[in-house]
C-alpha positions in Angstrom: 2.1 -2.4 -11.8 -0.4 0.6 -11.3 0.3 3.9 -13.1 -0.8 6.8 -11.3 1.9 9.9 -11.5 -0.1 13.2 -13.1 -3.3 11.0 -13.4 -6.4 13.3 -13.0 -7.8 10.7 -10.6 -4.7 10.6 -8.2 -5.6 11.9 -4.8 -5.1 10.8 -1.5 -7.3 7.7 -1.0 -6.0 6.0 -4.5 -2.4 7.2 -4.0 -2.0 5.5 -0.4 -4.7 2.3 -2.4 -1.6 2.1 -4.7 0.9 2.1 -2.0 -0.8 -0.7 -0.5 -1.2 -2.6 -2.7 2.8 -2.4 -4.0 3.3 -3.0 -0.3 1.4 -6.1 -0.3 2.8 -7.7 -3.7 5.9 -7.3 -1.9 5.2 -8.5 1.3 4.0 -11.6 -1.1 7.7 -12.5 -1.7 9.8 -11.0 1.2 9.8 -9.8 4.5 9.2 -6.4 5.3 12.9 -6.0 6.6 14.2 -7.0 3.4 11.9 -4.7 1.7 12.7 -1.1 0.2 11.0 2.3 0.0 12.5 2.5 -3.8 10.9 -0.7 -4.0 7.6 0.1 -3.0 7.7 3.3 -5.2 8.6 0.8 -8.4 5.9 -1.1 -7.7 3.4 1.1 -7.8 5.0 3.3 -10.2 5.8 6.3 -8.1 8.4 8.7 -7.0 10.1 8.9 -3.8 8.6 12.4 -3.3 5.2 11.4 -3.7 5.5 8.1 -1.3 7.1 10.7 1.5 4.3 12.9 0.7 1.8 10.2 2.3 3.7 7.8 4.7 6.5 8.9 6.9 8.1 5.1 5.8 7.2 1.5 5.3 5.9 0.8 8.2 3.5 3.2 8.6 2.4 1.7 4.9 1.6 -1.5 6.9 -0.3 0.2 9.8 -2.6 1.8 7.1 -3.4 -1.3 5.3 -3.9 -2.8 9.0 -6.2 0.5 9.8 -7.8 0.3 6.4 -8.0 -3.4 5.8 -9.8 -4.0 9.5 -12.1 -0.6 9.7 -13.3 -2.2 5.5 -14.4 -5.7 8.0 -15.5 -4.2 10.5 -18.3 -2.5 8.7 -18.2 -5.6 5.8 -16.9 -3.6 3.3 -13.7 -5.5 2.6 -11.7 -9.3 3.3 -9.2 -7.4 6.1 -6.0 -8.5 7.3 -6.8 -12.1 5.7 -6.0 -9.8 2.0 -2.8 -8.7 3.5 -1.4 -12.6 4.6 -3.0 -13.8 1.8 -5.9 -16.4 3.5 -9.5 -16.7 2.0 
């Protein structure tokens, strides 16, 4: 789990990082159907307010670790949509 609520470091970039990355733990063990926003926020140790603050709802969570994940590969930065599914 990732602590980041009141931390002097939490702005944009790491808060939607956190999301992401609670979104792909879950996405680990479940579908994204049978996932939850409260879910997501537990992960990553947020509250609702602060998830709605960034992403309009779980699926725009996966388009921006799509965006993210793809723009990291295309200038080699990063390991892309094969981090999200899980592939090396």
């Amino acid at each position: 789990m990732i602590f980041l609520e009141g931390s002097i470091l939490a702005n944009n970039d790491i808060i939607k990082e956190a999301v992401a990355d609670g979104m792909r733990e879950l996405m680990r063990h479940k579908t994204i159907d049978h996932i939850s926003v409260t879910e997501i926020c537990e992960e990553c140790n947020l509250n609702r307010r602060t998830f709605y603050r960034y992403f309009q709802d779980k699926y725009e969570v996966v388009d921006w670790i799509y965006y993210h994940d793809t723009s990291r590969t295309h200038f080699g930065t990063g390991d892309g949509v094969s981090g999200i599914i899980g592939r090396t």
